[in-house]
C-alpha positions as CSV (number, residue, x, y, z in Angstrom):
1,X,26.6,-147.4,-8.7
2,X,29.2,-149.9,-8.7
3,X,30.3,-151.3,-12.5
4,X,32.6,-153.8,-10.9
5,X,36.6,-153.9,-10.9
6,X,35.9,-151.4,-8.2
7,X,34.7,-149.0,-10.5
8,X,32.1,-146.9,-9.9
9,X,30.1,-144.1,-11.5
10,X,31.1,-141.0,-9.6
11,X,29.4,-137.1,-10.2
12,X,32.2,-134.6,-9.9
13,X,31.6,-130.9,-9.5
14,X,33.5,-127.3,-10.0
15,X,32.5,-124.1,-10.0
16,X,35.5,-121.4,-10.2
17,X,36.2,-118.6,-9.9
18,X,35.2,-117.2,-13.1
19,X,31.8,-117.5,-11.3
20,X,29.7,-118.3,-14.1
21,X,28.2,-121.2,-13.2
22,X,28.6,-125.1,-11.7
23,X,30.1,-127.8,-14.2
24,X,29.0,-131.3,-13.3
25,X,30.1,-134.4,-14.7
26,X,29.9,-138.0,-14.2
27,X,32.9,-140.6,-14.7
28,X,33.4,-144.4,-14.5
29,X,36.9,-144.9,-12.6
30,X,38.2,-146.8,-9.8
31,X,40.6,-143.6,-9.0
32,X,43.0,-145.4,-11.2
33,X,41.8,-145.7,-14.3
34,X,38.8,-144.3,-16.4
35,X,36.7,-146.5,-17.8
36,X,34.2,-144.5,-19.5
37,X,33.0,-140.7,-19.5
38,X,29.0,-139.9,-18.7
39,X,27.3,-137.0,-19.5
40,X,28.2,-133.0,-18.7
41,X,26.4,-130.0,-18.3
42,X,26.9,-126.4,-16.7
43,X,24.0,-124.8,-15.3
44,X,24.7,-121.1,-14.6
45,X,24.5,-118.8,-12.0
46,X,21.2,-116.3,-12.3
47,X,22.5,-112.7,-11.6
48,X,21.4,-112.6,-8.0
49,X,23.0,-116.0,-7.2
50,X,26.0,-114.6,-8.8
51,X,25.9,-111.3,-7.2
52,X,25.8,-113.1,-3.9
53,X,28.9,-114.9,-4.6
54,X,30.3,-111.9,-5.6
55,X,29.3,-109.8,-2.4
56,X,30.9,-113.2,-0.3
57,X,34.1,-112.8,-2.5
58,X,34.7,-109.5,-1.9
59,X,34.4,-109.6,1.8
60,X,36.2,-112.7,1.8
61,X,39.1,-110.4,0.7
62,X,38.9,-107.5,3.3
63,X,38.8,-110.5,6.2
64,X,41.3,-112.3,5.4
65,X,40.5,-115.0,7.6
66,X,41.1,-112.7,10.7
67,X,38.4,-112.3,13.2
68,X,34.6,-113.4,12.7
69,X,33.5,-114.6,9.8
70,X,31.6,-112.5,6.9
71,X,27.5,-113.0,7.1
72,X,27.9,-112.9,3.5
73,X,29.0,-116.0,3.3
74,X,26.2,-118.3,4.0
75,X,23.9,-116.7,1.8
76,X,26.6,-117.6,-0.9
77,X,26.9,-121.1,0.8
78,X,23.2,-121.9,0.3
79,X,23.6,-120.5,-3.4
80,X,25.9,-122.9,-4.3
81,X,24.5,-125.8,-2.4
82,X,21.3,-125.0,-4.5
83,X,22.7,-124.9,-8.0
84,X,24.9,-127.8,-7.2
85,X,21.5,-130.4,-6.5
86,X,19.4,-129.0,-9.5
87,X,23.0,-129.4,-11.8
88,X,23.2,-133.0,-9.9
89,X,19.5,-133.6,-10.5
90,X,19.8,-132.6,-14.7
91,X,23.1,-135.2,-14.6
92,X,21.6,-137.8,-13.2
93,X,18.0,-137.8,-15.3
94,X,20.5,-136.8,-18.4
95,X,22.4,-140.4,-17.5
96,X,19.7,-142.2,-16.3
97,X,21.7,-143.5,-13.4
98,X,22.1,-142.4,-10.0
99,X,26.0,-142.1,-9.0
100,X,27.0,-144.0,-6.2
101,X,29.6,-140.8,-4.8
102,X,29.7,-137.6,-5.4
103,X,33.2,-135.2,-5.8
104,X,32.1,-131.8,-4.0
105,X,35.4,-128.9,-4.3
106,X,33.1,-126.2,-3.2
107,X,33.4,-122.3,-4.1
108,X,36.7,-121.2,-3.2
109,X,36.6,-116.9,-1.5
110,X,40.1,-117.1,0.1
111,X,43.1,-119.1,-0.4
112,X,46.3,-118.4,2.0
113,X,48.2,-121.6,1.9
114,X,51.1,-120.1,4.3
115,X,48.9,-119.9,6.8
116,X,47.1,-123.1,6.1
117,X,44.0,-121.7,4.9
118,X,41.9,-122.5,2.3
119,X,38.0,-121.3,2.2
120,X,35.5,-123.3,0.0
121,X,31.9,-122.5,0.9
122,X,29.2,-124.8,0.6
123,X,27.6,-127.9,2.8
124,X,28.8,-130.9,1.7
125,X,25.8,-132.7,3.8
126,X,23.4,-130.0,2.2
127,X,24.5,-131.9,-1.5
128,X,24.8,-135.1,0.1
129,X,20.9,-134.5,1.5
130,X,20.0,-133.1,-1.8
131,X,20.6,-135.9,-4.2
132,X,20.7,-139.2,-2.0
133,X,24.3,-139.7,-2.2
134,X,27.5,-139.7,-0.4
135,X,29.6,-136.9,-0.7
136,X,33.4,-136.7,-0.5
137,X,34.8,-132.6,-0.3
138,X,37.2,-131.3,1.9
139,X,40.2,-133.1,-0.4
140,X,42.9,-130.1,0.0
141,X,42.8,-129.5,3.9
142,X,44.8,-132.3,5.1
143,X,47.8,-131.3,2.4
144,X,47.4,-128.1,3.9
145,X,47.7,-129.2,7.2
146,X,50.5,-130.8,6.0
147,X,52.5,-128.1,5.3
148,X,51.8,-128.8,1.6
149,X,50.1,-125.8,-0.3
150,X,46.6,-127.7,-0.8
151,X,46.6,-126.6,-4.8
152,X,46.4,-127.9,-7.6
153,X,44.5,-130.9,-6.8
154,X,43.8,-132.5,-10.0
155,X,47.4,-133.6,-11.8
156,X,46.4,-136.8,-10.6
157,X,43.7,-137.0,-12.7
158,X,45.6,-135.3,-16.0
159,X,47.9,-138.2,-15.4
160,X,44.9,-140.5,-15.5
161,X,43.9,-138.6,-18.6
162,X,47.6,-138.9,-20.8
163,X,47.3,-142.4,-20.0
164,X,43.9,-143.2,-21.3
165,X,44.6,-141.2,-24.9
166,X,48.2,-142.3,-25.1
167,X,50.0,-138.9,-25.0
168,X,54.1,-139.2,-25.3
169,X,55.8,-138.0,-22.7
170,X,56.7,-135.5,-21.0
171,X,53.3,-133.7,-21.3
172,X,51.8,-131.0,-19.6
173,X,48.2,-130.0,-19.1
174,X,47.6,-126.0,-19.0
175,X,44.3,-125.6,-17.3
176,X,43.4,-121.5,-17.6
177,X,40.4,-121.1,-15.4
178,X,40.5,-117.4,-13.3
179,X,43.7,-119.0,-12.4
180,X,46.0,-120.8,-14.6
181,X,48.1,-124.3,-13.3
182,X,50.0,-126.3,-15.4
183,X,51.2,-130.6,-14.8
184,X,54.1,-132.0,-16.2
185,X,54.1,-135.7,-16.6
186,X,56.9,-137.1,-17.0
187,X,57.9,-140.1,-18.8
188,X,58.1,-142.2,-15.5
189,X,54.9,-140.9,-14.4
190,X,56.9,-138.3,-12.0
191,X,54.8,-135.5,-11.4
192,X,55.2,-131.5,-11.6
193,X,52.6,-129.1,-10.7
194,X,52.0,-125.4,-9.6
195,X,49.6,-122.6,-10.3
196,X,51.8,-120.4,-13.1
197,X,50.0,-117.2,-12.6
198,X,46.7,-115.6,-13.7
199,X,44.2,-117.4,-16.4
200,X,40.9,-115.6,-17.2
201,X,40.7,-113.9,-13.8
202,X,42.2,-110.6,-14.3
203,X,41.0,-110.1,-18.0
204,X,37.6,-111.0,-16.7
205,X,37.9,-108.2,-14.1
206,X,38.6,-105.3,-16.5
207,X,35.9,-106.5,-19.0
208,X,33.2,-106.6,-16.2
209,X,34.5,-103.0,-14.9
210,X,34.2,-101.5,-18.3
211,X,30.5,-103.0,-18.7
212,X,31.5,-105.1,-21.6
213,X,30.5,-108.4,-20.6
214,X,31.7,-111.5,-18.3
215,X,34.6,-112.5,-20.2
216,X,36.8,-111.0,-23.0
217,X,34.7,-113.3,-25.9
218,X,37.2,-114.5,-29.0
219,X,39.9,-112.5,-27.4
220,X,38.8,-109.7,-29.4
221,X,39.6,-106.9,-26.9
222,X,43.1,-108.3,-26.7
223,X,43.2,-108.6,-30.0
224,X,42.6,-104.9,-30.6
225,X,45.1,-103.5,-27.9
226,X,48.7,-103.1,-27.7
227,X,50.6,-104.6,-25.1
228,X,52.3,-102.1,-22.5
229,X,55.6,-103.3,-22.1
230,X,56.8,-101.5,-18.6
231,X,53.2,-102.3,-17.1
232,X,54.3,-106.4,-18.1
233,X,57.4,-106.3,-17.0
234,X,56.1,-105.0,-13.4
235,X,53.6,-107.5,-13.3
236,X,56.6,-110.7,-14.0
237,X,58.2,-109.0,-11.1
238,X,55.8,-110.6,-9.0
239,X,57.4,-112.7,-6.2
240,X,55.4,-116.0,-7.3
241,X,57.6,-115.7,-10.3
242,X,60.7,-116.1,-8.5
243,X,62.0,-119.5,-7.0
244,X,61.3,-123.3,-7.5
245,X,59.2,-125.5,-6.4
246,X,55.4,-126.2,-6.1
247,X,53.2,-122.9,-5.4
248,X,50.2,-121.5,-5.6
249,X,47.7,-118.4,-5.9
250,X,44.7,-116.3,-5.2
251,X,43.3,-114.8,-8.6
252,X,43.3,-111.2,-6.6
253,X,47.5,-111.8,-5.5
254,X,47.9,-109.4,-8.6
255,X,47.2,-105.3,-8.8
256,X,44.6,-104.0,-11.4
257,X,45.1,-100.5,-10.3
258,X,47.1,-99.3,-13.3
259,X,44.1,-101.1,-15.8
260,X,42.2,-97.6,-14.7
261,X,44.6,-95.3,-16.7
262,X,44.4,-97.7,-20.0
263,X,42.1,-98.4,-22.1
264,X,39.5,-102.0,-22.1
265,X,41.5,-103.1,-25.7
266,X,44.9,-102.4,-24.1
267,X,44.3,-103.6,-20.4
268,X,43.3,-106.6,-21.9
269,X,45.8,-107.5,-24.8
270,X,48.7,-106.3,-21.3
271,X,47.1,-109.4,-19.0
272,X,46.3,-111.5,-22.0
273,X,50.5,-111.4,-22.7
274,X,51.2,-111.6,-19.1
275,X,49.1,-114.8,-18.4
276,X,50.7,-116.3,-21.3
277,X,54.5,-114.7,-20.3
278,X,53.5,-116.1,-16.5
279,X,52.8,-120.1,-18.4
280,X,56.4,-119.5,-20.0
281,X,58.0,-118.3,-17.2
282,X,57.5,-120.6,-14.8
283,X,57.6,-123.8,-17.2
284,X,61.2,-123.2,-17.0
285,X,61.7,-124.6,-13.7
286,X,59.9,-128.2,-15.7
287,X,62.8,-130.8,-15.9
288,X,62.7,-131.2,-19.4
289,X,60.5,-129.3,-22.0
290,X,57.0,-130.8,-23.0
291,X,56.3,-132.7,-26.2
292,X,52.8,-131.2,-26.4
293,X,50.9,-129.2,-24.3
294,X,46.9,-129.6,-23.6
295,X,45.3,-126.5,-23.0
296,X,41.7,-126.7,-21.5
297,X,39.3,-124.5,-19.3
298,X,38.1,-121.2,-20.7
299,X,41.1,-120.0,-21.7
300,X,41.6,-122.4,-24.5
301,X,38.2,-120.6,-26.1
302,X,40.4,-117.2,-26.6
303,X,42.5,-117.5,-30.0
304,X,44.2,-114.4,-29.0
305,X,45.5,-116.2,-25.8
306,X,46.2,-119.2,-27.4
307,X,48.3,-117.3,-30.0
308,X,50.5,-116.1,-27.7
309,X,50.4,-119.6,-26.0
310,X,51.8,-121.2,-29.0
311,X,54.5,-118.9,-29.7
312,X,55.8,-118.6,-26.2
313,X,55.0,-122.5,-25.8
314,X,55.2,-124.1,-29.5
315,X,52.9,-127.3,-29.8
316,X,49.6,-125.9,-27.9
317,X,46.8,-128.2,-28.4
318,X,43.1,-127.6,-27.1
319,X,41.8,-130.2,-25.3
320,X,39.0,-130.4,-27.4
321,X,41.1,-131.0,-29.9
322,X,41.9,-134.4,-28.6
323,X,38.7,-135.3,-28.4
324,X,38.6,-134.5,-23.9
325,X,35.9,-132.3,-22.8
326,X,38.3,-129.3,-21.8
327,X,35.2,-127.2,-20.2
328,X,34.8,-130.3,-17.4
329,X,38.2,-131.4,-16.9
330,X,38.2,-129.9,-13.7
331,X,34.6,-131.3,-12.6
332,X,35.7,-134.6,-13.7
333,X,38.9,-134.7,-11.7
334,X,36.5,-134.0,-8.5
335,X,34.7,-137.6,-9.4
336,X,38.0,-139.0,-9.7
337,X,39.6,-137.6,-6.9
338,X,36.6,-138.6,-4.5
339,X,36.9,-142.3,-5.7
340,X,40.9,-142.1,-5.1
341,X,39.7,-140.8,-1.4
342,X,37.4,-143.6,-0.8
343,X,39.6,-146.0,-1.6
344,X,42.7,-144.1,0.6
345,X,44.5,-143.6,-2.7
346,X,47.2,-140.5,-2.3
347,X,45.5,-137.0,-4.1
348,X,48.2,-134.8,-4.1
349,X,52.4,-135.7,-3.8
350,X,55.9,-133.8,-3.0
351,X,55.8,-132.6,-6.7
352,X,52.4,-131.1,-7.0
353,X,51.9,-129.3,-4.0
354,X,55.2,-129.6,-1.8
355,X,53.8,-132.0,0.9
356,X,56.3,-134.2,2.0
357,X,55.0,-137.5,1.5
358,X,52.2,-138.3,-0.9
359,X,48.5,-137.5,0.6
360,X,45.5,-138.8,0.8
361,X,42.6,-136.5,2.0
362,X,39.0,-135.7,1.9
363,X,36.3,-136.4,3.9
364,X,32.7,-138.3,3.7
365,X,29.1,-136.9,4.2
366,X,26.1,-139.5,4.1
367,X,22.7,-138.6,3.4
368,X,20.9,-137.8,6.6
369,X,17.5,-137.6,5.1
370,X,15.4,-138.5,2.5
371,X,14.9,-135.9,0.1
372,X,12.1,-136.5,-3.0
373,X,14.1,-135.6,-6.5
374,X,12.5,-132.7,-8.7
């Protein structure tokens, strides 16, 4: 749907890591600007779908993109192409209007930027078939092939976002997803991005393998443990934390082994402190310290984590807090992103992924058939 100015209304999807589900939202932009914010919803994965993503994830690991690849990954492929058309389908009869392009990232199983790999599984022409509607995905393969590391793709779109609330700069956005990646924005507009270390990923890890849950809710294991200081410190020894420059990670680049000898509360108040420590750490290498930072994904739902946030950080605001929708930032940015591809607009630049010229990127899928909505 076209609103004019080039703007368009645009359905952007993410499902991460943390494997809970697909957030979809919808967004009026030209990849410039946003004009106005449409509805969002997450639909969650049923315990088979997300046992099959799971199985695909695992394998993923032990492959390592060498030699033929895992059968489990199309039956994980076909459960995300699934739950992405009945999420699309509840957007578009929650809007009332049907999206002229869709923003498809795809579940990510392995990402190896030095060797110019990057694995999101899904078919963007399954979607594209599914809800009558173009599909842009693929956006982080031609930085990659670029020698940039394809991650993160959305400062582009925080930019967008400090623009349209009227945030003084510098700023930086802190999304903590299973991963965690901050953007400084600068008061020129310059751009600064890298992945800073784990988010939820690794807490999530030790809560599942203690039986206690998805996620550590409130923070309240953390909350009850003590932090082990020598297990920390061997954790910030991690050679991500060393050198400048953009970067970025897998959620399973970090060891869990020594989580066996501790207990849930103290395993989890340990990563909690180091996924905070990791945000400080590598903020140092920002040019100049950030007025405010904007905290969203689900990290900014654990007060324990943004405890440590705020005195590691100082101003820490959620993104709810200023009045963004900090659970769909990152579907949002796939909306955005697909119309800045569409239009050839660069996605990523020099200072955000280490490409050496700013990129543009994705590619299109058009409907090939017509497929009734449910």
């Amino acid at each position: 749907m076209h609103l004019g100015r080039g703007v368009m209304l645009v359905m952007g999807f993410m499902s991460g890591t943390s494997l809970d589900g697909v957030d979809v939202a919808l967004l009026e932009t030209d990849g410039e600007r946003i004009d106005a914010f449409g509805p969002c919803a997450m639909v969650a994965f049923s315990a088979a779908e997300r046992a099959a993503i799971e199985r695909a994830t695992e394998d993923a690991l032990a492959w390592n993109g060498f030699g033929a690849t895992p059968a489990s990954f199309a039956a994980a492929a076909g459960v995300i192409e699934s739950a992405h058309v009945r999420a699309g389908q509840a957007a578009i009869a929650q809007a009332g209007r049907i999206p002229g392009l869709v923003g498809f990232h795809g579940q990510t199983l392995l990402h190896r930027p030095e060797r110019q790999l990057s694995v999101q599984i899904g078919d963007p022409q399954a979607i594209a078939d599914g809800l009558r509607i173009p599909v842009v995905a693929q956006m982080r393969q031609d930085d990659l092939l670029a020698g940039g590391q394809g991650a993160p793709l959305v400062p582009a779109y925080h930019a967008a976002l400090a623009e349209r609330i009227g945030l003084e700069r510098p700023v930086a956005f802190l999304n903590v997803g299973g991963v965690a990646n901050l953007t400084w924005i600068g008061e020129d507009g310059s751009l600064v991005a890298f992945d800073t270390g784990p988010g939820n990923g690794l807490i999530d890890q030790v809560v599942q393998a203690h039986g206690q849950g998805q996620y550590d809710d409130g923070g309240r294991f953390a909350a009850a443990g003590a932090v082990d200081p020598q297990v920390l410190a061997g954790l910030l020894s991690h050679p991500h934390f060393r050198g400048e420059g953009p970067k970025s990670l897998d959620r399973y680049d970090f060891p869990l082994e020594w989580a066996d000898a501790c207990s849930l509360e103290d395993a989890a108040a340990t990563l909690t402190a180091f996924t905070a420590a990791s945000v400080a750490l590598t903020a140092q290498a920002l040019p100049r310290p950030p007025k405010v930072w904007i905290v969203c994904g689900g990290g900014s739902h654990n007060p324990t984590l943004m405890t440590a946030l705020r005195d590691l950080l100082g101003d820490c605001r959620t993104a709810d807090e200023m009045a963004l929708r900090g659970d769909f930032v990152e579907a949002e940015a796939m909306a955005f992103l697909a119309a800045r591809s569409l239009r050839g607009l660069p996605l990523t630049f020099p200072g955000t992924t280490g490409v050496d010229r700013p990129m543009t990127g994705g590619t299109i899928w058009h409907p090939s058939r017509i497929v009734e909505l449910v």
